[in-house]
C-alpha positions as a printed NumPy array, in Angstrom:
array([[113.014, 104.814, 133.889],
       [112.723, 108.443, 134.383],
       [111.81 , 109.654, 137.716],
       [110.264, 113.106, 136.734],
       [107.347, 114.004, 134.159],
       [109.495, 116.332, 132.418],
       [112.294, 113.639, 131.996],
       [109.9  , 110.889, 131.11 ],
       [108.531, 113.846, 128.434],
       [112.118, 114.078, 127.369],
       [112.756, 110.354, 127.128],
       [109.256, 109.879, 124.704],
       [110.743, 113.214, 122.285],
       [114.135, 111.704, 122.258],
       [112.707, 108.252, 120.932],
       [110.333, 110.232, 118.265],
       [113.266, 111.89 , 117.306],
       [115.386, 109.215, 116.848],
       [112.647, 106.941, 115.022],
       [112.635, 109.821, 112.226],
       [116.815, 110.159, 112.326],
       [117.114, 106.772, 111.432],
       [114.469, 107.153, 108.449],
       [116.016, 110.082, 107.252],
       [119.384, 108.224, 107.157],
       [118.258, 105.159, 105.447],
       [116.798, 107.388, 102.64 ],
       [120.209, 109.062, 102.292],
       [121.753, 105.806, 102.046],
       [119.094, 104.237,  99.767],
       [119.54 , 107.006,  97.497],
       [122.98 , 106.919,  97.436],
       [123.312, 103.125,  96.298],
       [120.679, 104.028,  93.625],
       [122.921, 107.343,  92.657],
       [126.092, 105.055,  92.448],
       [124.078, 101.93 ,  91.092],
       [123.343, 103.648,  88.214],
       [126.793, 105.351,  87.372],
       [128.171, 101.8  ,  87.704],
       [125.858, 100.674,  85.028],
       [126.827, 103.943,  82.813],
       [123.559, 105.39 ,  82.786],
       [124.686, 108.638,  82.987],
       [120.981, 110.85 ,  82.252],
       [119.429, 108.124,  85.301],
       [122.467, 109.159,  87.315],
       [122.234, 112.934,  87.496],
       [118.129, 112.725,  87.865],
       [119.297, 110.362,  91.587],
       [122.051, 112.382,  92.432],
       [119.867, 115.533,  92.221],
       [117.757, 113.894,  94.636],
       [119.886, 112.082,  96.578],
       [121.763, 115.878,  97.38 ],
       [118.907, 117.419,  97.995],
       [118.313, 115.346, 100.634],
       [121.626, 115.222, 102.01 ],
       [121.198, 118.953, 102.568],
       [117.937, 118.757, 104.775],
       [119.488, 116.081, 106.445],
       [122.758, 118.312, 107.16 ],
       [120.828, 121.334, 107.624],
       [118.521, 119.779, 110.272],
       [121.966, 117.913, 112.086],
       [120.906, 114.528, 111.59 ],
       [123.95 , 114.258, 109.462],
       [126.896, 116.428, 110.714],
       [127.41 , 119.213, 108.282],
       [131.058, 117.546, 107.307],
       [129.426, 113.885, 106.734],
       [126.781, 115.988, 104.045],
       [129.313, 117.896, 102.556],
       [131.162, 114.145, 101.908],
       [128.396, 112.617, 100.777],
       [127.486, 115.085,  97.961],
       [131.05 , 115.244,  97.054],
       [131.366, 111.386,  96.645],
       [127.939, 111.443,  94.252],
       [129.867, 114.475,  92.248],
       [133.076, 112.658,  92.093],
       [131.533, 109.547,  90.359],
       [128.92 , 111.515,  88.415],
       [132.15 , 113.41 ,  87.076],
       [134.073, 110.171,  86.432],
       [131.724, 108.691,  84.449],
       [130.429, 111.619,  82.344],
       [134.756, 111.378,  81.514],
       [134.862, 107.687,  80.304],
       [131.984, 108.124,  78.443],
       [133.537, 111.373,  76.553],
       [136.762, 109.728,  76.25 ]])
């Protein structure tokens, strides 16, 4: 236990802050699944509409550092990549 009301301050912001860090993450990774859920079920129009979202919200979440900026950047590129896949099986 802190010793100090400025550290035991510190220790209650640090465990707010970390509550809403791990929300923030699930909802990344919730929206991901659903992003990549529907591409695997070819549902292209469903697909865009989550990935929209889903980037969106990577960017907050990179933009604030609760994801490192590289991790976002990966993310979004890995919802592009399969967006792009299957809009090319579908056209082929």
């Amino acid at each position: 236990m802190p010793n100090s009301p400025s550290a035991y301050k510190r220790m209650r912001q640090n465990a707010k802050r970390r509550k809403q860090n791990r929300v923030t993450k699930k909802v990344v990774k919730t929206l991901m699944k659903k992003t990549l859920a529907s591409v695997a079920s070819h549902d292209l129009d469903k697909a865009v509409v989550d990935a929209r979202e889903a980037m969106s919200k990577i960017d907050k979440a990179g933009a604030r550092r609760v994801l490192h900026p590289n991790t976002a950047a990966r993310r979004k590129s890995k919802l592009a990549r399969a967006i792009l896949a299957a809009s090319k099986a579908k056209q082929a």
